[in-house]
N, C-alpha and C positions, 0 to 999 in steps of 0.2 A: 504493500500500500504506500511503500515512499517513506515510511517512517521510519525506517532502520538506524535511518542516523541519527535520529532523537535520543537515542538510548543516553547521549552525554550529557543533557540540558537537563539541569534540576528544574523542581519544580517552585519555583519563587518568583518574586516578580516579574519583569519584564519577559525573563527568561518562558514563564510558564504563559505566558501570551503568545509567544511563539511556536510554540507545544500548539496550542487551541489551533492558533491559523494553519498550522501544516495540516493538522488532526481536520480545521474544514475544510479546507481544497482536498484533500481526499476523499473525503465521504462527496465533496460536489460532484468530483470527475469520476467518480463509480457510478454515482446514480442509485434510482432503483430503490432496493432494499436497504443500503446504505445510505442514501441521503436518507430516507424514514428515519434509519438509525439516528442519523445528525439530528432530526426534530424531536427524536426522543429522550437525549441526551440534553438539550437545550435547557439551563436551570437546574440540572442535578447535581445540586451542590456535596451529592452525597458520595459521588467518584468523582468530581471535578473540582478546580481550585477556582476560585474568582476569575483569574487570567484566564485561562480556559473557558467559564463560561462566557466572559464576556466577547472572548472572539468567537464562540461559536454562535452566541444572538445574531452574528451576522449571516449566520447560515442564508445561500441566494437557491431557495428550493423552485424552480424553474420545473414545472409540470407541464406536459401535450397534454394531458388529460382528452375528453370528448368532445368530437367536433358540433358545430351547431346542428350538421345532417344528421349525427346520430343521435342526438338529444331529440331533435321531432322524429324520427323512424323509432325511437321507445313511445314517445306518447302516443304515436298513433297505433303502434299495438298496444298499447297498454289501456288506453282511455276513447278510442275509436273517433267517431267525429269529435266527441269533447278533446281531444288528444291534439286532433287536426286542428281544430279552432285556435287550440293553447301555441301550438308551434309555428303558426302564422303570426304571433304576436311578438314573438321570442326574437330579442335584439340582436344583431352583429357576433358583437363579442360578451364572453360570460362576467359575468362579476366577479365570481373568483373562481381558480382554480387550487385546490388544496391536491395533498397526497393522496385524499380520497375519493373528494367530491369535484363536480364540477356543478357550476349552478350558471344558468341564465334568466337573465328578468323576463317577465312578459304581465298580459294583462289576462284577466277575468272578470267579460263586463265591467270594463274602465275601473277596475281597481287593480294596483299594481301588486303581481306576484313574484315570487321566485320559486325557479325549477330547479329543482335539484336533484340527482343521480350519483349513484357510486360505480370506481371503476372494478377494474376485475381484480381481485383479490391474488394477493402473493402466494406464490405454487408453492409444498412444501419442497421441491427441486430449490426452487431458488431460497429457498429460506435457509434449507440444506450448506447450500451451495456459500451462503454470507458466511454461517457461522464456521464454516472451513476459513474464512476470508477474516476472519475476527482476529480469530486463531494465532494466524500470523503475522500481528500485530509485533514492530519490533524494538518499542518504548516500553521499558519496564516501570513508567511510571503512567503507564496507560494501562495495567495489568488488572484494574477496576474495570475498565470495560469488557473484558474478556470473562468475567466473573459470571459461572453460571446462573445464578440469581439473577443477576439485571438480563444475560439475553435472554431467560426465558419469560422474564418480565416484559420486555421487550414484544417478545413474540404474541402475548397476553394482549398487551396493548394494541400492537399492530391487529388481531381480531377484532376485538372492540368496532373495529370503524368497517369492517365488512361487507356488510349487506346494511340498507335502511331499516329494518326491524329493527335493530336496538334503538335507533336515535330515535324512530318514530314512538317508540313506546315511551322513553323518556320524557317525550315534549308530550305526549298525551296524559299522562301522568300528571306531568307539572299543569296539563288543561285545567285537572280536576279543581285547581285552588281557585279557577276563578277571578284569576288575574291577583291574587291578593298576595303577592310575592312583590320580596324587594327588588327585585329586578322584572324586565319584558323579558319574553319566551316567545317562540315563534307557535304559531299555531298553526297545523296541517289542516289541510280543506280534506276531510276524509273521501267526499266522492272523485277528487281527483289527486288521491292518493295509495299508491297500492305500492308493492311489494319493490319493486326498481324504480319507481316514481316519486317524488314527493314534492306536494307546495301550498306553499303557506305562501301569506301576504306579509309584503316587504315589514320591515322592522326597520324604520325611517328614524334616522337624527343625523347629530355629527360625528364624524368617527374619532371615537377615545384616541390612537394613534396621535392625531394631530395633536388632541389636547395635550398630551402628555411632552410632545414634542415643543409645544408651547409655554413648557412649563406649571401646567397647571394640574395641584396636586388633588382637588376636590372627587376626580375620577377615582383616582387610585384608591380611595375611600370608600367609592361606591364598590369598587370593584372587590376589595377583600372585605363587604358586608355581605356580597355575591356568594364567594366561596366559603366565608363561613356558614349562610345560610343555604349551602346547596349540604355544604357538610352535615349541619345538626339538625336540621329541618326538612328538609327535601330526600336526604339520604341518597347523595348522590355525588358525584365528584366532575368536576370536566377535566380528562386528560388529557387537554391539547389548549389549555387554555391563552387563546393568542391576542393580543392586542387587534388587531384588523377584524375580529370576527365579534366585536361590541363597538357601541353605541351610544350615547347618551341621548335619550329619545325629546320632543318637547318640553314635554312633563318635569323635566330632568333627574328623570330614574333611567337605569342603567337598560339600554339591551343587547339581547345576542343577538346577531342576527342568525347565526347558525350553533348549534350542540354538537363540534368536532365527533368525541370520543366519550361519552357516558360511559361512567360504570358507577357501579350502585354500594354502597357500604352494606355491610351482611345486617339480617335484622336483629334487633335488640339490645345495636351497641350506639343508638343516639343518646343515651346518658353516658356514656363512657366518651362519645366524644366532644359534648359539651365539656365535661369533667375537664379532658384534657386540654383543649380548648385554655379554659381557665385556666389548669395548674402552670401552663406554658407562658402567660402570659404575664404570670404571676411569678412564674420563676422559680418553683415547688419543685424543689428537685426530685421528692420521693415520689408525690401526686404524680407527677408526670410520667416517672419510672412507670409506674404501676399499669395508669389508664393508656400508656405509652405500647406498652406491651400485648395488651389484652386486645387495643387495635391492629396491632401486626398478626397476630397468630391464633386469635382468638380464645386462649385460654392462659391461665394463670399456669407460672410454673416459677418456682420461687428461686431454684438455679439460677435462671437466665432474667429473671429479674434484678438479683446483687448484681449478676454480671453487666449487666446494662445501669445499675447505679457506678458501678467503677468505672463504665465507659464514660459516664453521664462527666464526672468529675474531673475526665484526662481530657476531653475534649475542649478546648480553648476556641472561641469566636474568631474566626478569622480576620484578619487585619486588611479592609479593601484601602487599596490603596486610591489615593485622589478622588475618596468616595464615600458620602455620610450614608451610613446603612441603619435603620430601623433595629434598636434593642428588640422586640418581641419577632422580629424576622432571624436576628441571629441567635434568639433561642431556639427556633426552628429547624434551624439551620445545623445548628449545635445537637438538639438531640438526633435531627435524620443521620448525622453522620455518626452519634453511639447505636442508632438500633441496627445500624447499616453493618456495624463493626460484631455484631452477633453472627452472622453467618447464615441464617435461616431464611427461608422463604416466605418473604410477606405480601400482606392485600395488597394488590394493585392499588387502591384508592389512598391508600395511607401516604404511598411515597406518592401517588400525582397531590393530593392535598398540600404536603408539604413541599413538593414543586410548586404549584401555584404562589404558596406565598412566600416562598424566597423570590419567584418572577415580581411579587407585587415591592418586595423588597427593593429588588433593585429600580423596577421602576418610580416608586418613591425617589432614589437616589437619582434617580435624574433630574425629577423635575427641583429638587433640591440645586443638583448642580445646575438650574439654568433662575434659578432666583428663591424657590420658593421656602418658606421656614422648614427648618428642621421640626418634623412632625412623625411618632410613632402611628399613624395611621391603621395598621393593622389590630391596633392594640383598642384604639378608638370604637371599631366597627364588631366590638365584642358585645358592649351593654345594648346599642339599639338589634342586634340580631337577636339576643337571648328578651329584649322587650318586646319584638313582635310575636316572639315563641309564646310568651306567655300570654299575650293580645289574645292568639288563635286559639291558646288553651281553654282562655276564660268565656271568649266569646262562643268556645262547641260545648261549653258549660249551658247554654239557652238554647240548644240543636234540640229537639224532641229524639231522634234517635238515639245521638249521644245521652241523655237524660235517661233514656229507657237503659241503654248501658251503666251511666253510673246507677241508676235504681237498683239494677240486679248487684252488682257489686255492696251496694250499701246494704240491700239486703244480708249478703253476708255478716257483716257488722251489728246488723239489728240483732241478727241470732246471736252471734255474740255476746252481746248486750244485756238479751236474755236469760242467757246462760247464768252469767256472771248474776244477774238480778236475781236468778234461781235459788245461786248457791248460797247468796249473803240470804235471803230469806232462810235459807235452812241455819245458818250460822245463829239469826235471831231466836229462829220459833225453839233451837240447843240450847242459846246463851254462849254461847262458844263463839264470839265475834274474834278476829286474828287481835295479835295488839301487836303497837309501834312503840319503841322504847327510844328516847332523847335523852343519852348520856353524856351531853354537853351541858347542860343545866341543871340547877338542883333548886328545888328538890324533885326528886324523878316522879312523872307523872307519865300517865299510860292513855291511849286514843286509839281510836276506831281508822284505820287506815282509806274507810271505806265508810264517809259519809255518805249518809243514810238519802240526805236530800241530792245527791250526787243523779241519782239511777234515774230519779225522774226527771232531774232539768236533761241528761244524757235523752230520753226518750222523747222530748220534747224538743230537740234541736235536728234529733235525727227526722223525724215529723216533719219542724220547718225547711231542713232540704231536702226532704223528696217532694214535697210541694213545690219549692223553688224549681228546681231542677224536673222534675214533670209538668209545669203549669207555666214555668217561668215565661216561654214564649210565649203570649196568650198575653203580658202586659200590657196595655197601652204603653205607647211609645214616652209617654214622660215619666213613667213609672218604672222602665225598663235598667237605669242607671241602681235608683232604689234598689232595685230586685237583684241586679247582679252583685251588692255590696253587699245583700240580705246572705246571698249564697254564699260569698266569700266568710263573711262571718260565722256562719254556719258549719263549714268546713274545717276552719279555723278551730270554734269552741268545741266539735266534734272532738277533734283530735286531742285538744287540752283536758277533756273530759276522760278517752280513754287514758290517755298517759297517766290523769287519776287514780285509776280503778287498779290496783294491783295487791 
């Protein structure tokens, strides 16, 4: 690959920038499977040094991708006259062409869409054929990339963008909320969307690129409230996540105009990665360890958890040179390179998440260096994502469905409630009530653990939330504030109540 003679060039400053640019004129002039490789490597601060990734953001990925012929010869088998209509409308040239897709504008009854298709998918011959070509890599401080973790991670990734089913399901998905997301999402027109087909109506504004190019950091804000909230909220990650493929729409809320690469975080762990989220942010070196781990591998193992707290401790924030970087990006930064340093095979979504925000990282760092304050922004777009989380919560707190869900749940608790009311009755009709002894004071005096007036205000709180919570929609609209504050209270003294009862 050309790189032979790297083997003498440390990796440090200036030095390891020149490492990056050989390492991207190689992956350019291969092409193919190797530039892919170059875009996947872009921001991995977890086998790459600063110098390195910064010559590789300049990766120049130059795609033929489909021509305009073959873009109307799919819609018109795909969608028959609707197909033929759509590709008489369909411009010159496309809007973009990525490694995957290729997209052209057109119209649908005077409203502006985009078409978008995927190309054919990498053979295992040629995929074969790369990691022979890896292999022979002849910089030994490139010996991260050879690593079989990242290229089967790699290979992982490179499916992801395959066929339109995954992306379409994603954005249908994201349909469900309703728009009620921090960010725009494209939305597919299902009748003239199928299996090799897809389009949705354009996702209009200014494109983030310029702004960032201009210095202005308010994007970069939006953009890691984006991926936080795709992370804890959405349960999803974008693994391609590129500056050209968002927007800042009218509104001035963020959009995509396209979903590269979805993949999904496994179910059960959006409190572990809020958790993390926080302890990262915060700088919780155990927390982080912990809920750090549980995201990579999905289960607790207390070995490889010390070993990732020793890693956690030898790992030092890198020093960018000529470059203000973001404290809560270089803790990111810092742990991706101790879980990296375990050796194990982790979720795809874990290492694109913390890609992403070392990309928002450095793009902070730019618009810093073209004027704007030094601002931890990543660190900012923590409290408004986890305030909308809780918005949606309180707000499917007055859903009738969700209502009939917490009823059955509360239900549990009422019997509960019972139980416990059971037994203290049998305690009284004995005379046998438990006692609590206070041998901090004297003189020693003896109490009922389990006031008696406890069980009935308990049963009467439990009463006012399932009224709330089954009826609650059904308020008039001026009384619907009251109502939600009745149920939060409710909730609240629920709980104070049982942590009572013991």
């Amino acid at each position: 690959m050309g790189l032979q003679s790297d083997s003498l060039i440390r990796r440090s400053g200036v030095q390891t920038e020149v490492l990056g640019v050989r390492l991207r004129q190689a992956l350019e002039e291969l092409g193919g499977v190797y530039l892919a490789y170059g875009v996947f490597l872009q921001w991995r601060s977890d086998v790459l040094t600063s110098g390195e990734i910064e010559a590789l953001a300049g990766l120049n990925v130059e795609i033929t991708g489909l021509s305009r012929g073959e873009v109307e010869g799919m819609l018109a088998a795909e969608l028959g006259a609707a197909g033929a209509a759509l590709a008489a409308s369909l411009c010159e040239k496309p809007v973009w062409r990525t490694l995957n897709r290729t997209a052209f504008a057109g119209k649908v009854q005077d409203q502006e869409v985009v078409v978008e298709v995927a190309h054919p998918a990498a053979t295992e011959d040629e995929i074969a054929a790369f990691r022979s070509g890896v292999a022979q890599l002849g910089s030994p401080q490139l010996s991260g990339l050879q690593s079989p973790v990242v290229l089967n991670e790699f290979v992982d990734w490179l499916r992801t963008s395959e066929t339109l089913e995954n992306e379409r399901a994603y954005l249908d998905a994201i349909s469900q909320y309703g728009g009620d997301t921090g960010a725009v999402y494209p939305l597919p027109i299902p009748m003239l969307s199928t299996s090799r087909v897809m389009v949705w109506a354009t996702v209009d504004g200014t494109p983030v690129e310029a702004l960032v190019q201009k210095g202005d950091p308010s994007v970069c804000g939006l953009i890691a409230r984006a991926v936080l909230e795709q992370f804890c909220a959405l349960g999803m990650v974008e693994c391609d996540l590129r500056l050209d493929s968002m927007v800042i729409t009218a509104s001035g809320k963020l959009g995509f105009r396209r979903l590269a690469r979805p993949a999904a975080t496994p179910p059960g762990l959006s409190a572990a990665a809020l958790e993390y989220v926080a302890a990262a942010i915060a700088r919780d070196a155990s927390l982080s360890s912990r809920t750090l781990l549980r995201l990579a591998i999905s289960y607790e193992s207390p070995l490889l958890e010390k070993e990732l707290i020793s890693h956690l401790s030898a790992v030092d924030p890198e020093l960018k040179v000529h470059r203000w970087f973001p404290q809560s990006a270089e803790t990111f930064e810092a742990n991706w390179r101790a879980v990296s340093k375990l050796g194990v095979a982790r979720h795809l979504f874990l290492d694109c998440l913390h890609r992403n925000l070392v990309a928002i990282g450095y793009w902070i760092g730019d618009t810093v260096r073209l004027g704007a304050p030094p601002k931890d922004l990543i660190a900012d777009a923590q409290w408004p994502v986890v305030g909308r989380i809780l918005q949606a919560r309180v707000a499917g707190l007055m859903n009738v469905d969700d209502a009939a869900q917490w009823a059955a749940s509360t239900g549990l608790l009422a019997l509960g409630v019972m139980k416990e009311a059971s037994r203290l009755a049998g305690e009284i009709r004995d005379n046998r009530l438990s006692m609590g002894f206070d041998i901090t004071t004297a003189p020693e005096r003896t109490e009922s653990t389990r006031p008696v007036w406890l069980l009935p205000l308990g049963a009467l709180v439990l009463g006012v939330l399932l009224v709330c919570l089954r009826w609650g929609s059904l308020a008039p609209p001026g009384m619907m504030i009251p109502v939600r504050m009745l149920t939060l209270a409710a909730v609240a003294g629920l709980f104070w109540i049982v942590l009572r009862i013991r």
